[in-house]
C-alpha positions in Angstrom: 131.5 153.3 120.2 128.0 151.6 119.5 126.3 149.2 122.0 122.8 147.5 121.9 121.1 147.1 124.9 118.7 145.2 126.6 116.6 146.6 129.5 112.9 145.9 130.8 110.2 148.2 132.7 107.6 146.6 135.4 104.0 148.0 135.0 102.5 147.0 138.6 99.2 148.1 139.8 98.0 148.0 143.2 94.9 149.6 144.0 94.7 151.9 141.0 97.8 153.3 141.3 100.9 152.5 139.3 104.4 151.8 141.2 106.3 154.6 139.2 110.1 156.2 140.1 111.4 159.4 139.7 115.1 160.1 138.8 117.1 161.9 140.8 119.0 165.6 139.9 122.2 163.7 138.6 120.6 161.7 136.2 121.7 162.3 132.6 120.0 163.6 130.3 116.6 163.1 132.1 116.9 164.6 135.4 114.0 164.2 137.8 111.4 162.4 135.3 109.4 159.8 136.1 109.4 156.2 134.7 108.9 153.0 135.3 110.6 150.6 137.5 113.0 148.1 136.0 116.3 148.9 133.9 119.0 147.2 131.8 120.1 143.6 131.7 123.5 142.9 133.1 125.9 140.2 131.3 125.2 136.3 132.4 121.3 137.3 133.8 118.3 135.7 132.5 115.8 137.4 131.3 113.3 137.2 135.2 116.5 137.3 136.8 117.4 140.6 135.2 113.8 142.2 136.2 113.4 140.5 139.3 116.7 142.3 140.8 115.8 145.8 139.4 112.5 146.0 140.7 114.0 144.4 144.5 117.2 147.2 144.0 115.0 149.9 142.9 111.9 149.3 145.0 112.6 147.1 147.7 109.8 144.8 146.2 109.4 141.1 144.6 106.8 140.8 141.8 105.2 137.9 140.2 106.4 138.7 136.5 104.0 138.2 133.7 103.7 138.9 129.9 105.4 141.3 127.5 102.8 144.1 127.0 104.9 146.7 125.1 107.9 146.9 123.2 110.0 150.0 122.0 113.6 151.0 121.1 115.5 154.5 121.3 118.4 156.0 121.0 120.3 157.7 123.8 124.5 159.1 123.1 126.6 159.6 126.4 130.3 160.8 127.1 132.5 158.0 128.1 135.1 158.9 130.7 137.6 159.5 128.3 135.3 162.1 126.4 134.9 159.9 123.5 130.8 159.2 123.0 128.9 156.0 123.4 126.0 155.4 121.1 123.4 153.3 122.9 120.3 151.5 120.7 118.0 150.4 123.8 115.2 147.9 123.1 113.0 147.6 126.5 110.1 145.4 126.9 107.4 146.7 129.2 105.5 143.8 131.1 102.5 143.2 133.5 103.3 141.7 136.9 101.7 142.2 140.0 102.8 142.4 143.7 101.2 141.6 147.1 103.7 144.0 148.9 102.5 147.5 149.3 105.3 148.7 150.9 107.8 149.8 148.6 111.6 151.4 149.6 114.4 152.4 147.8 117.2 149.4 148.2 119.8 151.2 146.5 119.7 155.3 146.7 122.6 155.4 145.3 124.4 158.1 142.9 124.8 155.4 140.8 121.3 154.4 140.7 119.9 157.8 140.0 116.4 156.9 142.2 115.3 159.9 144.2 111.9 159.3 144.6 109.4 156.4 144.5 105.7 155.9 144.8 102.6 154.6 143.9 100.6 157.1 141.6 97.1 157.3 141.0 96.3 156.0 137.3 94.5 159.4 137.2 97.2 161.5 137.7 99.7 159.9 135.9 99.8 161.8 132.6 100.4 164.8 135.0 103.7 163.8 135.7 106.7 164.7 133.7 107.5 161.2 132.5 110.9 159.9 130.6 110.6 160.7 126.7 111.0 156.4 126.4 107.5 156.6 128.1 105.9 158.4 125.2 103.1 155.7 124.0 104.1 153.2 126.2 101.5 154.9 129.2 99.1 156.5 127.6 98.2 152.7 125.7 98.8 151.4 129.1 96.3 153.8 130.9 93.6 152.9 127.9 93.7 149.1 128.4 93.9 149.5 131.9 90.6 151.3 132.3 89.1 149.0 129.4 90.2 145.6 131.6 92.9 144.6 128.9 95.8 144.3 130.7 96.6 140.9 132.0 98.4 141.0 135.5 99.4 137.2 136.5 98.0 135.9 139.7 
């Protein structure tokens, strides 16, 4: 079976540092990389809707949401329960929002939400991290307009 998904990541800075998650050991096929808050659209959700209940389920946070700032597809194949494969073409938008909570929490530490860790990372450090392959691009760009006051967080 083939699918096309939908999903969006959250790139929120609060005193140079980047909210960033880490997956936990279960997750497949990327266990314990980093990424970025945020995840796939669910049937009947709008667009902020979608992103707005990731970023609450995933960090315990609500986020002003602003502009598209990246956009990138890949290509990831899992086993179905009944050992058949699913072919998944995910096209994510990354965007710039902002946040006046600092305290973040994990809503949903679930086995089904594959969460183990998240934090607030130094923009320094970042690259240092062992980040999801769908990062590849997408944060080192990010990192470069940050430091060059490109990025456009909404108020």
């Amino acid at each position: 079976m083939k699918k096309i998904f939908f999903a969006q990541k959250a790139l929120i800075v609060k005193n140079n540092k980047l909210l960033m998650v880490r997956k936990s050991k279960n997750e497949h096929p990327n266990p314990l990389k980093w990424d970025l808050p945020g995840g796939r659209m669910e049937w009947g959700e709008g667009i902020d809707e979608s992103l707005s209940r990731e970023l609450y389920e995933e960090a315990g946070i609500e986020a002003t949401l602003g502009k598209p700032y990246y956009m990138r597809e890949w290509f990831v194949t899992r086993t179905q329960e009944d050992g058949s494969p699913l072919e998944m073409q995910i096209v994510a938008v990354y965007r710039a929002c902002s946040t006046s909570n600092d305290a973040i929490t994990n809503k949903k530490a679930t086995e089904e939400e594959q969460i183990e860790v998240v934090e607030w990372v130094s923009i320094d450090e970042i690259l240092n991290l062992d980040l999801m392959p769908a990062l590849s691009g997408v944060i080192e760009d990010f990192i470069k307009d940050f430091k060059a006051g490109k990025i456009e967080f909404p108020n």
